[in-house]
N, C-alpha and C positions, 0 to 999 in steps of 0.2 A: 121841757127836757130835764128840768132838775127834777133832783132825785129827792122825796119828802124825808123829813126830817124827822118824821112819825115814828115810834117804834114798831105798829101794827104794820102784818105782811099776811096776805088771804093766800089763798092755796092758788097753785095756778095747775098744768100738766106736767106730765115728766116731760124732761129734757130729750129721750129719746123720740117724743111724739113730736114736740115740736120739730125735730133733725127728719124723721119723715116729712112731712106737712110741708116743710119748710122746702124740702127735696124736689116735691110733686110742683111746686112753684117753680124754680131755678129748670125743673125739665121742660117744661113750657117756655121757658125764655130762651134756653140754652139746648139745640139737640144733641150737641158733642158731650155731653156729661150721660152715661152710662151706668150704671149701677152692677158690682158683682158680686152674689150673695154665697151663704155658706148653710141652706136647709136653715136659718131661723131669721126671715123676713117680714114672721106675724109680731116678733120678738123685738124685733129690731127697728120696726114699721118702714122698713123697706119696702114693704107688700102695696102701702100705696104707691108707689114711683111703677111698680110691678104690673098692676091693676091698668096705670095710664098708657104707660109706656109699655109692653111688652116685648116690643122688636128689641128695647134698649137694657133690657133687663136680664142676666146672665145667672146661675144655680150652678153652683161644681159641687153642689151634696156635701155632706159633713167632711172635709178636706179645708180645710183653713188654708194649709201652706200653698197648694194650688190657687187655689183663690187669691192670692196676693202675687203669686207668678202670672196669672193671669191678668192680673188689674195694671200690672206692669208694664206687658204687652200691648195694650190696651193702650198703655198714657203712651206711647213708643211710635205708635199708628196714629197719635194726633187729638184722640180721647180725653174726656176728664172723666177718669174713675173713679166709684164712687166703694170702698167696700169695707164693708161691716156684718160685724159679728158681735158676740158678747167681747168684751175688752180681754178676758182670760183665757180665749181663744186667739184673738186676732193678735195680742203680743206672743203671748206665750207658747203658742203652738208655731209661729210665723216668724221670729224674730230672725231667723236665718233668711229668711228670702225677704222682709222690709229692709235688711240690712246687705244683700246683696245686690238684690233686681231694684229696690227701690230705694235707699237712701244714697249707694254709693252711685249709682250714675245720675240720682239725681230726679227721678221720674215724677211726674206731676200725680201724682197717687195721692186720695187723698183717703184714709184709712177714720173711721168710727167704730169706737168699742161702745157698747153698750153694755147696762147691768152691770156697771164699776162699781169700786168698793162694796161696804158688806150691807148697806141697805137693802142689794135683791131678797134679804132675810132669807127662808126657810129654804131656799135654793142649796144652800149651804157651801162649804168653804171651798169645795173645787170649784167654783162657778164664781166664786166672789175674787175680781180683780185687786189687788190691794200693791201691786209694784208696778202697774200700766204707764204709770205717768215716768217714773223711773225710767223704764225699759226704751220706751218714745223715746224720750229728752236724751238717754243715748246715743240715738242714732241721730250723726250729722246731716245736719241740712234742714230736719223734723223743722214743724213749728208745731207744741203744742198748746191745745187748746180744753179750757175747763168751764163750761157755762154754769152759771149759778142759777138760774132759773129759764122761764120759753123765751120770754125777752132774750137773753141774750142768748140763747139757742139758737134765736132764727137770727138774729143780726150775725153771729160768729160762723154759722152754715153756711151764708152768703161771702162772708170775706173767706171762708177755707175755700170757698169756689174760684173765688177771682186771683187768688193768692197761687202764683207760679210756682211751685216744689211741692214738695211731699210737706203733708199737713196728718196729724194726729187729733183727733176731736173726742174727748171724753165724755158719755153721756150716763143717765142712771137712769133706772127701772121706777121709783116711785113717783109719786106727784108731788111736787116741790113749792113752795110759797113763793112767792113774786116777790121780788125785790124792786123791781126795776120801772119806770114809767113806758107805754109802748113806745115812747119815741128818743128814748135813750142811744144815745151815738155811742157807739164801738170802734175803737183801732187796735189792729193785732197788736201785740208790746207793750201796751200802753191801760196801766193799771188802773181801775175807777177808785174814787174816793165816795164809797157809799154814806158816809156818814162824818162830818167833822168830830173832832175831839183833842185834847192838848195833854191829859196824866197818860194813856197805854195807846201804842194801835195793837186792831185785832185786826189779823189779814186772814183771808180766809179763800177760798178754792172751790166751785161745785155747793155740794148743797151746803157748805161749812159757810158757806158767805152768810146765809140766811141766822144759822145758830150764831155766829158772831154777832149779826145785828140782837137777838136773845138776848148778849151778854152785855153786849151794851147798854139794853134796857135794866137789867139786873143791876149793873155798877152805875147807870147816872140814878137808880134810887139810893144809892150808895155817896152819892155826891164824889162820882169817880166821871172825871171826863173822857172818853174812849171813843176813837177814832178809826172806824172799820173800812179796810180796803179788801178791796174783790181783784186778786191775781187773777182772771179767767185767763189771761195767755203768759202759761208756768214758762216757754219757752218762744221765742226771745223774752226773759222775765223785765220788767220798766225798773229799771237799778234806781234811776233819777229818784223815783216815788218812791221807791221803798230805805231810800240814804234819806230824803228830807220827812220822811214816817219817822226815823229812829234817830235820826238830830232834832226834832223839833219836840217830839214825846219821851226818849230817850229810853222808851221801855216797848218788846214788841212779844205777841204772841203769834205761834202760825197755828192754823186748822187747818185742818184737811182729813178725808178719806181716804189715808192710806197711808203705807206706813212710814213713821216718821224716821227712819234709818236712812232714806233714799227718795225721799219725796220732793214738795213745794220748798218745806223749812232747810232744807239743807241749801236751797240755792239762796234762799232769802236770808239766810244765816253768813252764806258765803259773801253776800253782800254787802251785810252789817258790818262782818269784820273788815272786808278792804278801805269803807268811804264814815262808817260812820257808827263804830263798835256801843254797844248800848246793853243790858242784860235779855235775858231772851227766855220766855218759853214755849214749847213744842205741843201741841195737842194733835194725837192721832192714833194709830195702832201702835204698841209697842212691844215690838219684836215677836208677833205672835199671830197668827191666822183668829179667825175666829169662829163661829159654830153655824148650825140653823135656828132661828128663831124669827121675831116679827123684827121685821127694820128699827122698829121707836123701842124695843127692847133692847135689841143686839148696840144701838147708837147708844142708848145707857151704860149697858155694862161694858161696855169698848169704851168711856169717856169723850162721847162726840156729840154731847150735847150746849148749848148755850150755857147750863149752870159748870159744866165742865171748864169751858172757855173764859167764865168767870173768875173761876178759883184759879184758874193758869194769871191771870190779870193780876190776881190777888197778889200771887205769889213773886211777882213778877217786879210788883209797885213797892214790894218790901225791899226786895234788894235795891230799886231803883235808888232809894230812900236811904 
């Protein structure tokens, strides 16, 4: 179950594949879990749970906000529903009815965006979620969830399953590097320590956990020790691990896909100042949408790369100093 200590990480699938895959499983063990889609189930690989199960499988056509009135329904009658769309739909379009039908009474709904942040590339900026996680973590009761890679995809898809409330699960369109051994244990809350280190942590969210371990490689050729933690669940966020990250390194950086006005760093920031104030810097979008291009382009010139996450460290170890 440990986690290696190797800088090397191989490509594994996107996170939305594994939340399929992983779906088609849990429907075979569980027939009270239903799925309700919104016209993009090839997109969102819903299509497989769709393919097995079709009695259990629901289409309200491009209509977002029904579809979340319906998924509500659904959890109300005894159901665990399951529904997903691209993340820029399913908040943005829906936020009215997750925050009426389904946060405030409480509904066991469990909502998947997919094609977050701006690695969907050439999709371009109305299609690229970059506030999801924001928007979630607003609504009471939410727990949200960010996998860094399929490992924790399918471990974090089963605990949103078993987990009684409304559950938010972040997923992306590209194919993402494995971080993780397949038999790495998960608990909601409760932040992994991917990597030791004692000069900076790098906390990182979604596919940023992987470019943090990058940076990590980059600064221990640096004779800089860095200490990379994977927030997969931004909400309940693990306070404990992120107060004894910034007292023991007294220097932190956050990553993330998306934007840093309202995101992961503003609660990890919140956290530093009550239990354990330390210098701080942000990596992510700043204050700005971004365009169409290739993912490994748009993640350059947005600064959401591993060398990006270095220079944040750099900058960071100065002031510490």
């Amino acid at each position: 179950m440990a986690i290696p200590t190797k800088f090397e990480l191989k490509m594994g699938v996107a996170t939305r594949e594994a939340f399929g895959r992983t779906l088609v499983e849990l429907g075979r063990e569980n027939p009270n879990i239903v799925v309700v889609d919104a016209d993009l189930s090839k997109s969102t690989m819903t299509t497989y749970f769709a393919k097995e199960f079709p009695e259990r499988f629901f289409t309200c056509g491009i209509a977002e906000a029904n579809m979340v009135g319906v998924a509500a329904g659904l959890a109300a009658a005894g159901k665990i529903p399951v529904v997903s769309s691209f993340s820029c739909f399913l908040l943005n379009k829906s936020f009215e009815q997750l925050r009426v039908t389904v946060a405030y009474p409480n509904m066991n709904v469990k909502a998947v965006g997919t094609h977050s942040g701006i690695s969907i590339g050439e999709d371009g900026p109305s299609q690229m979620s970059v506030e999801d996680t924001a928007l979630a973590g607003a609504l009471p009761g939410f727990v949200v969830l960010s996998p860094a890679d399929e490992v924790a995809a399918r471990a974090l898809v089963r605990l949103m399953i078993q987990h009684q409330g409304p559950v938010f699960l972040r997923a992306g369109r590209p194919k993402v590097p494995i971080v993780y051994p397949a038999d790495q244990k998960f608990e909601l809350g409760k932040a992994i320590e991917v990597l030791p280190g004692s000069d900076v942590t790098l906390i990182g969210t979604g596919l940023m956990v992987a470019e943090a371990v990058r940076a990590a490689e980059i600064l221990d050729g640096e004779g800089i020790s860095a200490r990379v933690i994977d927030i997969h669940t931004i909400k309940p966020i693990d306070r404990e691990c992120i107060a004894k990250a910034a007292r023991e390194t007294g220097a932190v950086v956050v990553a993330e896909e998306h934007l840093v006005d309202c995101g992961l760093g503003v609660r990890v920031a919140q956290v530093v100042a009550e239990t354990s104030p330390c210098a701080m810097e942000f990596v992510g979008l700043q204050n700005t949408y971004a365009e169409s291009g290739s993912p490994e382009s748009l993640l350059e010139k947005y600064g959401l790369t591993g060398r990006h996450i270095a220079e944040a460290a750099r900058k960071v170890l100065a002031r510490k100093r």
